[in-house]
C-alpha positions in Angstrom: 29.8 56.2 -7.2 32.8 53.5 -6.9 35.9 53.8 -8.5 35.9 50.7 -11.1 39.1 48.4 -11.9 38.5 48.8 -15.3 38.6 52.4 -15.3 41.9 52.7 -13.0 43.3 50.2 -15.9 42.5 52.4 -18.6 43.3 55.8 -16.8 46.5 53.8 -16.0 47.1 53.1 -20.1 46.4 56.2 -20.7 48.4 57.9 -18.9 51.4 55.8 -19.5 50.6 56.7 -23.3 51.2 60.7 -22.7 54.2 59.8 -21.3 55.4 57.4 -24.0 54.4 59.8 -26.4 56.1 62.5 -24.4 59.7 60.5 -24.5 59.4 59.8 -28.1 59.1 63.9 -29.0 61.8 64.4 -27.1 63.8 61.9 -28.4 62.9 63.0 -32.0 63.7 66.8 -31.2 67.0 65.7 -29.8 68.0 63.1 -32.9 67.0 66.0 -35.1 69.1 68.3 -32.9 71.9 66.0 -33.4 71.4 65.6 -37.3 71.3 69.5 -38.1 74.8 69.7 -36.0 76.2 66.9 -37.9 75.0 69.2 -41.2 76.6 71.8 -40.0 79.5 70.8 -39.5 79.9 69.2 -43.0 78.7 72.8 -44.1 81.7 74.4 -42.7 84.2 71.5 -43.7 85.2 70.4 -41.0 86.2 66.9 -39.9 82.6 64.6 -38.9 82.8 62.7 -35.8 81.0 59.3 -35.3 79.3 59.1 -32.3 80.2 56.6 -29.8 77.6 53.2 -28.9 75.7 54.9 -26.2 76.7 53.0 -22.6 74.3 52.2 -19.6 74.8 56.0 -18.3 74.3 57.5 -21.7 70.8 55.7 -22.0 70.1 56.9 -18.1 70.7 60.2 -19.6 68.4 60.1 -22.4 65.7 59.1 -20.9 66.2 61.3 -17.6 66.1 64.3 -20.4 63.1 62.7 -21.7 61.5 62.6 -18.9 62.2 66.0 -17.7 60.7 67.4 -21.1 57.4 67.0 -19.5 57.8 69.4 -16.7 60.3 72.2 -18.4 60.2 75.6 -17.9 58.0 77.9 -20.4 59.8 80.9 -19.7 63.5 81.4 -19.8 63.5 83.1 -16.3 61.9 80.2 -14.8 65.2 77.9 -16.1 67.3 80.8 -15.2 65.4 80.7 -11.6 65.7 76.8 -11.4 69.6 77.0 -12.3 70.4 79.5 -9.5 67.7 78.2 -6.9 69.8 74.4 -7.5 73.4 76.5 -7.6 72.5 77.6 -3.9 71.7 74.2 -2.7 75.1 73.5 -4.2 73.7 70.9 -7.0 75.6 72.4 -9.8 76.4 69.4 -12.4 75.7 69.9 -15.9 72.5 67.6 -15.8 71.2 68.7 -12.3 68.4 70.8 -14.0 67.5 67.7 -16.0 67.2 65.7 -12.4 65.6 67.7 -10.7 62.8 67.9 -13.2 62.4 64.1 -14.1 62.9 63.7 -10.0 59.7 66.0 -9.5 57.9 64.0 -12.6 58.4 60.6 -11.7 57.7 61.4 -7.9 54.3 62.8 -8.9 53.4 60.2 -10.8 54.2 57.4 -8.5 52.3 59.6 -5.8 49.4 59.6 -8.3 49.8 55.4 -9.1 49.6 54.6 -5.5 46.7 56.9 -4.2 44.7 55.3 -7.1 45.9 51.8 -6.5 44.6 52.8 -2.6 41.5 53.8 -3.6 40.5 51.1 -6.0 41.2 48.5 -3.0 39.8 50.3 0.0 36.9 51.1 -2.9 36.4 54.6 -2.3 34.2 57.0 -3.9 35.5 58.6 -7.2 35.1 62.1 -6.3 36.9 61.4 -3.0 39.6 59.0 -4.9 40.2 61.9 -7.6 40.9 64.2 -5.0 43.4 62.3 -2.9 45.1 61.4 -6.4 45.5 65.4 -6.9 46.6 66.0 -3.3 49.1 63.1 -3.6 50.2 64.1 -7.3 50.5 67.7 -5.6 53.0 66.4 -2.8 55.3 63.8 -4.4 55.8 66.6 -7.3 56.7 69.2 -4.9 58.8 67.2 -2.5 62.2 68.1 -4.4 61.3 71.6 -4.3 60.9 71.7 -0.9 63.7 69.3 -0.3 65.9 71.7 -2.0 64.8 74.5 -0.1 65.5 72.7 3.5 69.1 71.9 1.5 70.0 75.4 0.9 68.9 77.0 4.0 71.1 74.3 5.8 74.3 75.4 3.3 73.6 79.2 3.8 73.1 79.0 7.7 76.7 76.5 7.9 78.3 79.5 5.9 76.8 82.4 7.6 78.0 80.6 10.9 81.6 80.3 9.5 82.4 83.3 7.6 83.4 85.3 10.8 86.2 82.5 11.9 86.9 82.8 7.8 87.7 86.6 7.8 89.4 86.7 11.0 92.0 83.8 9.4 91.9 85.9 6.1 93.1 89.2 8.5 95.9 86.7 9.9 97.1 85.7 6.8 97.1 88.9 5.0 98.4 90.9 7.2 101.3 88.0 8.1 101.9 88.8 4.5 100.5 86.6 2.2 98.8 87.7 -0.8 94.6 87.3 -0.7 94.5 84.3 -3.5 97.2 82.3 -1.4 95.5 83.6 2.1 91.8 82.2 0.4 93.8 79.1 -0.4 95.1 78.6 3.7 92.0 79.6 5.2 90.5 76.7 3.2 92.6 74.4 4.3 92.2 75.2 7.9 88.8 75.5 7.4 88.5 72.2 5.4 87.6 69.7 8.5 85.3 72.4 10.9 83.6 74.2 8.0 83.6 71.9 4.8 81.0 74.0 2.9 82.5 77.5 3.3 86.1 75.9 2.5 84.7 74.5 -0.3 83.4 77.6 -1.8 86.7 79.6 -0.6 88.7 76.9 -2.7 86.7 77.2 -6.2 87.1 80.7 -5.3 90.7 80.5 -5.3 91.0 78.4 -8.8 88.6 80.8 -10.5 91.0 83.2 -9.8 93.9 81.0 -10.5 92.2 80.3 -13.4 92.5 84.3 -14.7 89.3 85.6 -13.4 89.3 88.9 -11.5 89.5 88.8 -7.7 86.8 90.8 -7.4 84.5 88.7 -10.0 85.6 85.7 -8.5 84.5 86.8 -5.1 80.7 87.8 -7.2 80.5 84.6 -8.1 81.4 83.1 -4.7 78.0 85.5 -3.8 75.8 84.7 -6.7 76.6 80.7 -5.6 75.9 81.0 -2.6 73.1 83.4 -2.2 74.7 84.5 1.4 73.9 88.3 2.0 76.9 88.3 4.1 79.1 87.3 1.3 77.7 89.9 -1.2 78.5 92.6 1.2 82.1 91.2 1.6 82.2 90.7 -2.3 81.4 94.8 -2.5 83.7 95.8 0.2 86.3 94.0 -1.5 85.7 95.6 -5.1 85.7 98.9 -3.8 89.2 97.9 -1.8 90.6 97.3 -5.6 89.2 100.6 -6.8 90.5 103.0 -4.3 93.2 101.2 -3.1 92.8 100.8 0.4 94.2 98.7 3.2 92.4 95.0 2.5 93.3 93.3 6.3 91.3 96.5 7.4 88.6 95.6 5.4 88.3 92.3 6.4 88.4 93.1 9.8 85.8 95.9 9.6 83.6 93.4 7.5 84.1 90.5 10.1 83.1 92.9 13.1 80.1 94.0 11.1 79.1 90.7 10.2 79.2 89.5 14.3 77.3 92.6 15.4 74.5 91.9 12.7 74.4 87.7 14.0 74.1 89.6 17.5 71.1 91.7 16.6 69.3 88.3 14.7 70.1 86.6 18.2 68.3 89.7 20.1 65.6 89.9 17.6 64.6 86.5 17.9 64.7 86.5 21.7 62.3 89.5 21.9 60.1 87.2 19.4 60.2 84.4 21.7 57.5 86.0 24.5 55.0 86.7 21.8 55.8 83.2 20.1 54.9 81.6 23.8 51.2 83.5 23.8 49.1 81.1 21.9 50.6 78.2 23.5 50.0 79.5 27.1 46.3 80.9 25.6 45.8 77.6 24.0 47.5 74.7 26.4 47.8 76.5 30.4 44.9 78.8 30.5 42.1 76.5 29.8 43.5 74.4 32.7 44.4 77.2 34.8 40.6 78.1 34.6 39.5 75.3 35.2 41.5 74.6 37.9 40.7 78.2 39.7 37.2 78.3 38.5 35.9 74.3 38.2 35.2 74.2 42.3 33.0 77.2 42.2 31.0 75.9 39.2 31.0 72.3 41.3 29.6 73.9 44.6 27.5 76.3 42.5 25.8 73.3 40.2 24.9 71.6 43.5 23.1 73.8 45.8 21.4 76.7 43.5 20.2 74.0 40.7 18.3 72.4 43.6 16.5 75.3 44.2 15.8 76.4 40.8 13.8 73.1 40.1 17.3 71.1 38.0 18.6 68.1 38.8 
């Protein structure tokens, strides 16, 4: 069975029906959103405001929202795990959620448009066409997931590679005598240029705790960001610095000491893993031509002068 023309035209249609149909709910739900907030506020007598002509980027907006309606989240922990999962990667603008979503949608469905469009013209079969569509649908909408995930393993491994030089220039400064906020505040200067990510973080730190947030939550928050192991460690040894009291240059030290022995041990671990790694490509790649190296003469010499005698060729 071929895939018809007319059928790709209509599947085409329909498809770009659920998604017009799609973009108008959600532009309904958001003008009624809009209207029951205006009613409220004339409720509680307060002053209306007139919403501005929407520009170029408001409309970009809209229909970026729109779009993302069609791949939200059914479960509030699944938002909740989106949110976090883009905080790590460090995408963390208001509409990143939004993005990422209509990012994942219109992927897909350009995936899906072009493995049809391939089909109809190389005139493949339909089951065959149908499941390429799939796998290519599958792909295009999965690619930002997995492009966020190569994103925030490359931000966690450039901060776990500079939180040791970090602490030791925290141990410096506090124990030259500067307070921790202005010590956060150096180190991320001097780290700004060798370590931009981890100065970065260290800064926002510091202005969430200009800001009037505690040190300790500030430094939570630097590990909830993140997602860094290391950092939630430091972010407990520092909290239970506040509570008893203790020396915090100590800590630091102890913490930057602990962090390098543990890098040390990863390092060791992986070099054990490396001989077994190296088994199925010396199983699969140098043994076959090792045997027949060693063994192809004998089975040369052998093929020659007993298959004579046994009546072969």
């Amino acid at each position: 069975m071929r895939l018809d023309p007319v059928a790709l035209e209509i599947s085409s249609l329909a498809i770009a029906g659920v998604v017009a149909t799609a973009i108008g709910v959600s532009v309904l739900r958001r003008t009624g959103t809009r209207a029951i907030d205006r009613l409220a506020v004339l409720q509680d007598h307060a002053e209306p405001t007139i919403d501005d002509p929407p520009a170029a980027g408001g409309l970009v907006a809209s229909l970026v929202a729109a779009i993302a309606v069609i791949a939200q989240p059914t479960t509030g922990e699944a938002a909740e795990s989106l949110r976090e999962r883009l905080q790590h990667g460090g995408v963390r603008s208001a509409r990143a959620a939004n993005q990422f979503r209509a990012a994942k949608v219109v992927l897909g469905g350009a995936s899906l448009g072009l493995a049809l469009l391939t089909g109809t013209t190389r005139a493949l079969p339909l089951n065959s066409a149908l499941f390429f569509g799939v796998l290519a649908f599958a792909l295009g909408f999965y690619l930002p997931d997995a492009w966020l995930l190569s994103r925030t393993r490359a931000r966690q491994l450039a901060i776990e590679r500079a939180l040791p030089d970090a602490l030791d220039l925290l141990v410096t400064c506090v124990e030259a005598g500067l307070g921790l906020d202005a010590a956060l505040q150096r180190v991320a200067d001097e780290l700004r240029l060798a370590w931009p990510v981890l100065a970065h973080e260290l800064e926002t730190t510091f202005l969430e705790a200009k800001a009037g947030i505690a040190r300790t939550e500030a430094f939570r928050r630097l590990a909830g960001r993140t997602g860094v192991k290391e950092l939630k460690s430091l972010a407990a040894t520092l909290t239970q610095t506040e509570i008893f009291g203790t020396s915090v240059a100590l800590a630091l030290r102890v913490q930057g000491e602990g962090i390098r022995t543990r890098r040390m041990q990863r390092a060791e671990e992986k070099a054990a893993y490396a001989s077994v790694k190296m088994t199925i490509p010396l199983i699969a790649c140098i043994l076959p031509s090792l045997m027949a190296v060693v063994v192809g003469p004998a089975v040369v010499n052998i093929a020659r002068r007993v298959l004579p005698l046994l009546g072969g060729k």
